[in-house]
C-alpha positions in Angstrom: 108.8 -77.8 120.9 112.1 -78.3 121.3 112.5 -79.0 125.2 109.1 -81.5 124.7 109.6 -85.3 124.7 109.0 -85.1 120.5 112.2 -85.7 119.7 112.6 -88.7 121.7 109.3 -89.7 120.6 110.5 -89.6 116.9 113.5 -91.6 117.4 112.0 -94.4 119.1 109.9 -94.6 116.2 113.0 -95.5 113.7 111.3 -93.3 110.6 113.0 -94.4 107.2 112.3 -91.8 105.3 110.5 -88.2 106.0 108.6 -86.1 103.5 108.7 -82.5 103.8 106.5 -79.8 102.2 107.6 -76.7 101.0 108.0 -73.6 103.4 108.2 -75.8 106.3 111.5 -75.0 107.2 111.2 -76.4 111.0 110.3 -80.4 109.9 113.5 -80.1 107.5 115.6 -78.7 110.8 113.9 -81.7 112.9 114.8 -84.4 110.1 118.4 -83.0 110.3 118.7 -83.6 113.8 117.1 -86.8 114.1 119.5 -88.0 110.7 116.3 -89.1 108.9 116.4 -89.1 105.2 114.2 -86.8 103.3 112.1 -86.3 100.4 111.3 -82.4 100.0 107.4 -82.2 98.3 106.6 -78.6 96.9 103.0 -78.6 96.2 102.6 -75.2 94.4 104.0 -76.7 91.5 107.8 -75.9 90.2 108.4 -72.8 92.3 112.1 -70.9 92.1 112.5 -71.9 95.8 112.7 -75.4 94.6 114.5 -74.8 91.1 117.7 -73.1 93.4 117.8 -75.5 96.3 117.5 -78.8 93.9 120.5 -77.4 91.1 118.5 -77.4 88.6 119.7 -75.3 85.3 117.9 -72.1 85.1 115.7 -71.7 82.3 114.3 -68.1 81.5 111.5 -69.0 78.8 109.8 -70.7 81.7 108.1 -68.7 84.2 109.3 -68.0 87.7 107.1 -68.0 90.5 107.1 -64.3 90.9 104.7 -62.4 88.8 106.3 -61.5 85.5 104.0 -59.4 83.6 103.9 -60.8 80.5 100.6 -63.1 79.4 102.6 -64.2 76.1 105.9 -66.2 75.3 108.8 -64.6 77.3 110.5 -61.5 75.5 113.9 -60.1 76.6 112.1 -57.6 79.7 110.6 -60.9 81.1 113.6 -63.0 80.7 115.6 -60.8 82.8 112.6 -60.6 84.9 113.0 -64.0 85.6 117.0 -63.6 85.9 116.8 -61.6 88.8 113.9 -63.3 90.5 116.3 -66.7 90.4 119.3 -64.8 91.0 117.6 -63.6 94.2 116.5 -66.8 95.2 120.0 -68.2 94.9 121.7 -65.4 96.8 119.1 -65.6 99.5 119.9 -69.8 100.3 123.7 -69.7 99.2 125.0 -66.0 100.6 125.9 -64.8 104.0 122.5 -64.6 106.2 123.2 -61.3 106.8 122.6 -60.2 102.8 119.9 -63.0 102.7 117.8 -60.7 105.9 117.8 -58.0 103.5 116.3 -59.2 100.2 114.2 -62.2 101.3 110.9 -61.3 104.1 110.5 -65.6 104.2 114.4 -65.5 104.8 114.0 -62.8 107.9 111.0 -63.9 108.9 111.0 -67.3 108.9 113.9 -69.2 107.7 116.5 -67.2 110.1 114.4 -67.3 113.5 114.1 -71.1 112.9 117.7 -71.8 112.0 118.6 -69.9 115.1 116.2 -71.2 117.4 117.8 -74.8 116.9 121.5 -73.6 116.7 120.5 -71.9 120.2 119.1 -75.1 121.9 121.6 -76.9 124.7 120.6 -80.4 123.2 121.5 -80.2 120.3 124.4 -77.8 120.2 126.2 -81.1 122.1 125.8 -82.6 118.8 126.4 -80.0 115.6 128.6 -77.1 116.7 127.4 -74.9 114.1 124.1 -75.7 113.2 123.5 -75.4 109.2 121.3 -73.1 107.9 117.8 -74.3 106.3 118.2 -73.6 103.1 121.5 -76.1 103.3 119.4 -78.8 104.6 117.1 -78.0 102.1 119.8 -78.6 99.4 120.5 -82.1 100.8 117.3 -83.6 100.1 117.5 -86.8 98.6 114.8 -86.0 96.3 112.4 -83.4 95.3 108.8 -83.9 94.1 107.3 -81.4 92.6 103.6 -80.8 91.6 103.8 -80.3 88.0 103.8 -82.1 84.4 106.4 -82.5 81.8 103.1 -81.2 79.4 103.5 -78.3 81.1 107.2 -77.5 81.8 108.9 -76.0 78.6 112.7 -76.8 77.9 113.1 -77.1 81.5 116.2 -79.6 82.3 115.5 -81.5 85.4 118.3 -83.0 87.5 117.8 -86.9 88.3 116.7 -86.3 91.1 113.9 -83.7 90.5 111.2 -85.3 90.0 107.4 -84.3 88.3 104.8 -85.9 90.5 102.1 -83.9 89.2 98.6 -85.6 89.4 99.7 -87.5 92.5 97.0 -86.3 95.0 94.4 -87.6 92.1 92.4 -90.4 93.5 90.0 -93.0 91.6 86.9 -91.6 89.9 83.4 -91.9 91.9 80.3 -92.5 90.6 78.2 -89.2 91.1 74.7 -89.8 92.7 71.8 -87.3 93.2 71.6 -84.3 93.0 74.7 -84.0 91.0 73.8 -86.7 88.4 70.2 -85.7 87.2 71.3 -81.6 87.3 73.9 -82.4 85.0 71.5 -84.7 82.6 69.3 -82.1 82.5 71.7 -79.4 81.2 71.7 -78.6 77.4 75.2 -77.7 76.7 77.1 -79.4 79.5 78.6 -78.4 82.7 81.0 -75.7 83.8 82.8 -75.8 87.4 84.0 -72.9 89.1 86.3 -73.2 92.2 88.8 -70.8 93.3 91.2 -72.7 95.8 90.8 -74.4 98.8 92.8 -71.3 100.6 90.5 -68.7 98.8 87.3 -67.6 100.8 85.1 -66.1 97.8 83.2 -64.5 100.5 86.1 -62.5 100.9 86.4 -61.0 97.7 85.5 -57.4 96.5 82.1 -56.7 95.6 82.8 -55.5 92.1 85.0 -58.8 91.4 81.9 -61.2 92.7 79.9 -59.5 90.5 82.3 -59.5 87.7 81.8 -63.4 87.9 78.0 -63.6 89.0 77.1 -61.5 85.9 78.8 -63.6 83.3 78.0 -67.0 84.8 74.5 -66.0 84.9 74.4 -65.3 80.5 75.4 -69.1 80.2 71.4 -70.3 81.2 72.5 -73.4 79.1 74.5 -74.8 80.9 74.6 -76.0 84.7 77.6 -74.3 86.7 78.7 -75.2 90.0 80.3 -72.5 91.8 82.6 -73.6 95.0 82.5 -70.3 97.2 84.2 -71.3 100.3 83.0 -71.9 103.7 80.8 -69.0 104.2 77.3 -69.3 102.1 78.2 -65.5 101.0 78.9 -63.2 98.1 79.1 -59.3 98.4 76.2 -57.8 97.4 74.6 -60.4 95.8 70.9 -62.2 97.1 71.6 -66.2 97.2 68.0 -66.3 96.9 67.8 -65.0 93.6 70.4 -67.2 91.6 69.1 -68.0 88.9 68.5 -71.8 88.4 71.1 -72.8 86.2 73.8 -71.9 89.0 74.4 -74.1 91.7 76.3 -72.4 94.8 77.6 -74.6 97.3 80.4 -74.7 99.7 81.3 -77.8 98.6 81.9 -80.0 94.9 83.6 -83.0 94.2 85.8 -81.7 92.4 87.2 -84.5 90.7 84.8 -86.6 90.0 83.1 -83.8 88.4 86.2 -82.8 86.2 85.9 -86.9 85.4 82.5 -86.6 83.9 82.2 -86.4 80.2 79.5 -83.7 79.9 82.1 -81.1 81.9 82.8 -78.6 79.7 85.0 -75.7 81.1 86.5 -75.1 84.6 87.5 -71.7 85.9 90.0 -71.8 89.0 92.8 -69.5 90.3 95.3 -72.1 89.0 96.2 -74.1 92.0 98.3 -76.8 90.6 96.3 -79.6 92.1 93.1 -77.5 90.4 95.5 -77.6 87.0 96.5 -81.1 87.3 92.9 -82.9 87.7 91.5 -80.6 84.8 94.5 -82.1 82.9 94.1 -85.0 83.2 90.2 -85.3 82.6 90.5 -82.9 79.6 88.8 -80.1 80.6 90.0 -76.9 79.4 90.6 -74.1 82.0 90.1 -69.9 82.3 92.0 -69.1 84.9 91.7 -66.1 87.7 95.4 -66.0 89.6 94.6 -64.6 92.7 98.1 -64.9 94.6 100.9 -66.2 94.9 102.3 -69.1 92.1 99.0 -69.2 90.4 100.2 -66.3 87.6 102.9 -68.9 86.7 100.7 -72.0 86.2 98.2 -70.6 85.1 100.8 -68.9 82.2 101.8 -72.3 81.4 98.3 -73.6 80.5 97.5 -70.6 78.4 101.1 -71.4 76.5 99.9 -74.9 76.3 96.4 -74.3 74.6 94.8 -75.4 77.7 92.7 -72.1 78.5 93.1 -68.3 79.0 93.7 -66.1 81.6 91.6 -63.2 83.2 94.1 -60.9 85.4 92.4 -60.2 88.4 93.2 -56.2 87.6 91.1 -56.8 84.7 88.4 -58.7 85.9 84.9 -57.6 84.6 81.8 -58.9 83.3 83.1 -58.2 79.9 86.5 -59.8 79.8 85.5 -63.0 81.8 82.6 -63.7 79.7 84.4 -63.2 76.5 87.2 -65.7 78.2 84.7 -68.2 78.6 83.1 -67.9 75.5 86.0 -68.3 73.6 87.4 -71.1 75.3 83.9 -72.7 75.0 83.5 -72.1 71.8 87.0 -72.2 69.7 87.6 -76.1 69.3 91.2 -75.8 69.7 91.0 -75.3 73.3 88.9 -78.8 73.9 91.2 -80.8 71.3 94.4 -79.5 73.0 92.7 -80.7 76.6 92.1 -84.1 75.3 95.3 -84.6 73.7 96.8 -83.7 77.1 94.0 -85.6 79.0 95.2 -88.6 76.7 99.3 -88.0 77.1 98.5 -88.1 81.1 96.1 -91.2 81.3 98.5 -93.6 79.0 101.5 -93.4 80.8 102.7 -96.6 82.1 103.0 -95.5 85.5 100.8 -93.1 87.5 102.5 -90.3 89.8 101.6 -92.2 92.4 103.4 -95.5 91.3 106.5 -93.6 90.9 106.2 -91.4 94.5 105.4 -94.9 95.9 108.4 -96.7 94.0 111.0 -93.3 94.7 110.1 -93.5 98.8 110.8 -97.2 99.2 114.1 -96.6 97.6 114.8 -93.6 100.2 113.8 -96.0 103.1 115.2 -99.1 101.6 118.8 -97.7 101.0 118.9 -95.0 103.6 119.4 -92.5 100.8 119.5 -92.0 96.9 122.9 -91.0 96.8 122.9 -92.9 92.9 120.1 -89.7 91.8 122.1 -86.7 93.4 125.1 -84.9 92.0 128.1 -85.1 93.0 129.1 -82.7 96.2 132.5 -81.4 93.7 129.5 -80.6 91.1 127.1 -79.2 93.8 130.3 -76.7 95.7 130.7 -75.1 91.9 127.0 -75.2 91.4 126.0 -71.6 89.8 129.2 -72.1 87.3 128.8 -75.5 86.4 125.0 -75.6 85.8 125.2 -72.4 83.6 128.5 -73.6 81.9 130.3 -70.4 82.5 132.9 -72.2 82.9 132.9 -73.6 79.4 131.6 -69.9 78.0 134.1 -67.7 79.8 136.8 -70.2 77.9 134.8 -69.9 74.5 134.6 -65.8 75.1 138.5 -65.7 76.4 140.1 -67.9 73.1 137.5 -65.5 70.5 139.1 -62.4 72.2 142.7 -63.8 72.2 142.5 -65.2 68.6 141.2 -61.1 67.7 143.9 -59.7 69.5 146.1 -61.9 67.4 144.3 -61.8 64.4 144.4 -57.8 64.6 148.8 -57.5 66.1 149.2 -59.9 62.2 147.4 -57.4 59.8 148.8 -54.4 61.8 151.7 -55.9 61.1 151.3 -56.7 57.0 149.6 -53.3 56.7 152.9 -51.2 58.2 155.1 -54.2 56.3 153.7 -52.9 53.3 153.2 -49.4 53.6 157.1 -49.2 54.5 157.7 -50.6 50.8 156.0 -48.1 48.9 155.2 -48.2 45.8 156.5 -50.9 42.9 160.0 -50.4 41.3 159.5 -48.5 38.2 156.4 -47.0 38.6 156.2 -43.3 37.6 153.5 -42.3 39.5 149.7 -43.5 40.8 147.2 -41.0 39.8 144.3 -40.2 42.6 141.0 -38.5 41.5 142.9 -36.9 38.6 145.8 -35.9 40.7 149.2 -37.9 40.0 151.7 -38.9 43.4 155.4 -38.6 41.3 157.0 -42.2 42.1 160.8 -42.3 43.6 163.3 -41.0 41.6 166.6 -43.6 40.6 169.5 -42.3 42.0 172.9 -43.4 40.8 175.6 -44.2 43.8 178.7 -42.3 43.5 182.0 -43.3 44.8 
């Protein structure tokens, strides 16, 4: 790719301002090259790839992007979890690459070979000497979108230039025509939608988990479910041509627009963040099935939020699904916590999208945001600054030196006094019925 014409192409083309999506570490080399400005997108929502190359202050009560097992609050085990999933994320872009080969497979496998590949090519060594690694570029960008909600994040403090576009991909709702119309009409409870990613093939799955969902979805006869299963027309084990006629299978739904509708009830996804956002912002309450990657974290934060419940894929049955969706269905906090949501999302002044638009024109307007990013003194002492040690290791030093003080003074009143002994005159002190004889006078003789 290198040796082709595409760089030249891309100059003559005089791009403002590039947008990169997470884990494409060759577009962020290219942009680097060509001097382009750049606005780095991650789509799965606030991953710790993005929390360590943006600055921004670690928070454990959140939920990093690795699987923590905890389906509660964050205890003590999974904060530290978290701690060492973010400290390994920072050591992997900000140590030497040798140490970064060893505890990160997307650093050796993908990250190195492409930083090496361009530090290796004639062309461009005549213009960088040493080429940068990724994850440097990375920490350059001039802003980073990220596919998540302030409803959802939890004390998280984001830098001015982090920036929570969640919702953005979310288009204008579309009337729905036939069949989808008159098979939800004739429903008597409502609608339920059930779509497991975009990336997720259900034809793949296990035949015990495709039964695990088939069984429960086929107890709620009263209401009419669409189930998304991919591009193949195909479930292990089970006959299509026996579905019972409240289910709908299809390898297709639109999605949104069916989220939109106010008869749609309940929506069971792997916890995509895109998935997350639309039910969000429709009010539509979730149970969610994390199947890989970043979906155990979002999907953690909607249960936290009263936004659904989760089934653990280790646990999936017909038992524990069914009992998800029936109390999610049924318990009314569930659907008033969705709509309060639904309600914080849809009055905002301005839509994700008015503020992706508004933050991109800026880029290409000024060349840059340099007025949104910190400082590069602030960003060289990162780690410190952003976790104050700085400030503590001064707070822990001047309690330790004020105790060391505080003890050398008693020490000293306690052997001042003990050197004194007892009053003048005293004839004794008695101890537990025992008497200590006091000092005898002596008379000085001369």
């Amino acid at each position: 790719m290198l040796n082709s014409n595409l760089m030249d192409t891309l100059k003559k083309d005089k791009i403002d301002v590039g947008i990169v999506y997470a884990g494409n570490p060759c577009q962020i080399a290219i942009l680097h090259v060509l001097g382009i400005p750049f606005i780095y997108y991650d789509v799965d929502g606030f991953t710790d790839e993005t929390v360590i190359a943006s600055g921004t202050p670690w928070n454990l009560d959140s939920y990093s992007t690795r699987r923590v097992p905890s389906n509660s609050r964050p205890n003590f085990a999974s904060r530290l979890l978290n701690g060492y999933y973010l400290l390994r994320e920072s050591l992997t872009q900000n140590s030497h690459p040798f140490i970064s080969r060893i505890i990160s497979k997307r650093y050796k496998n993908l990250d190195d070979p492409i930083a090496t590949q361009f530090s290796e090519d004639y062309e461009i060594k005549k213009k960088f000497k040493h080429f940068p690694d990724v994850n440097k570029i990375k920490q350059s960008a001039e802003f980073y979108f990220v596919n998540t909600d302030l409803l959802l994040e939890d004390g998280t403090a984001f830098p001015t230039n982090v920036i929570p576009v969640g919702g953005l991909h979310i288009d204008h709702t579309k009337p729905l025509f036939a069949p989808w119309n008159t098979t939800i009409a004739a429903a008597e409870e409502g609608m339920i939608i059930v779509s497991l990613g975009t990336q997720a093939d259900s034809s793949k799955m296990t035949a015990a988990q495709a039964k695990a969902i088939y069984n429960a979805l086929c107890k709620l006869t009263k209401y009419r479910i669409y189930w998304r299963i991919g591009p193949n027309m195909n479930l292990p084990e089970i006959d299509l041509e026996k579905v019972p006629k409240h289910i709908n299978m299809t390898t297709f739904i639109p999605q949104n627009d069916l989220l939109a509708h106010r008869r749609c009830k309940l929506f069971i996804t792997n916890g995509g963040m895109s998935s997350v956002m639309e039910a969000i912002a429709h009010g539509v309450p979730m149970v969610g099935i994390p199947l890989y990657g970043v979906n155990y974290a979002n999907l953690l934060k909607v249960q936290n939020k009263g936004l659904g419940l989760i089934v653990e894929k280790e646990h999936l049955n017909e038992g524990t699904l069914y009992s998800a969706i029936n109390e999610v269905l049924t318990n009314k906090r569930f659907q008033t916590s969705a709509k309060d949501a639904s309600k914080e999302f849809q009055n905002r002044e301005e839509s994700p999208f008015e503020k992706a638009l508004h933050l991109i024109e800026h880029v290409g307007r000024h060349r840059g945001a340099k007025f949104f990013k910190p400082s590069k003194q602030h960003f060289s002492n990162a780690w410190i600054q952003r976790n104050n040690l700085d400030f503590w290791l001064i707070c822990a030093a001047f309690s330790v030196i004020t105790l060391i003080f505080l003890r050398s003074v008693i020490g000293l009143l306690w052997r001042t006094l003990g050197s004194n002994g007892p009053a003048p005159g005293s004839a004794g002190i008695e101890i537990r019925g025992k008497s200590i004889p006091g000092k005898k006078e002596t008379k000085k003789t001369k």
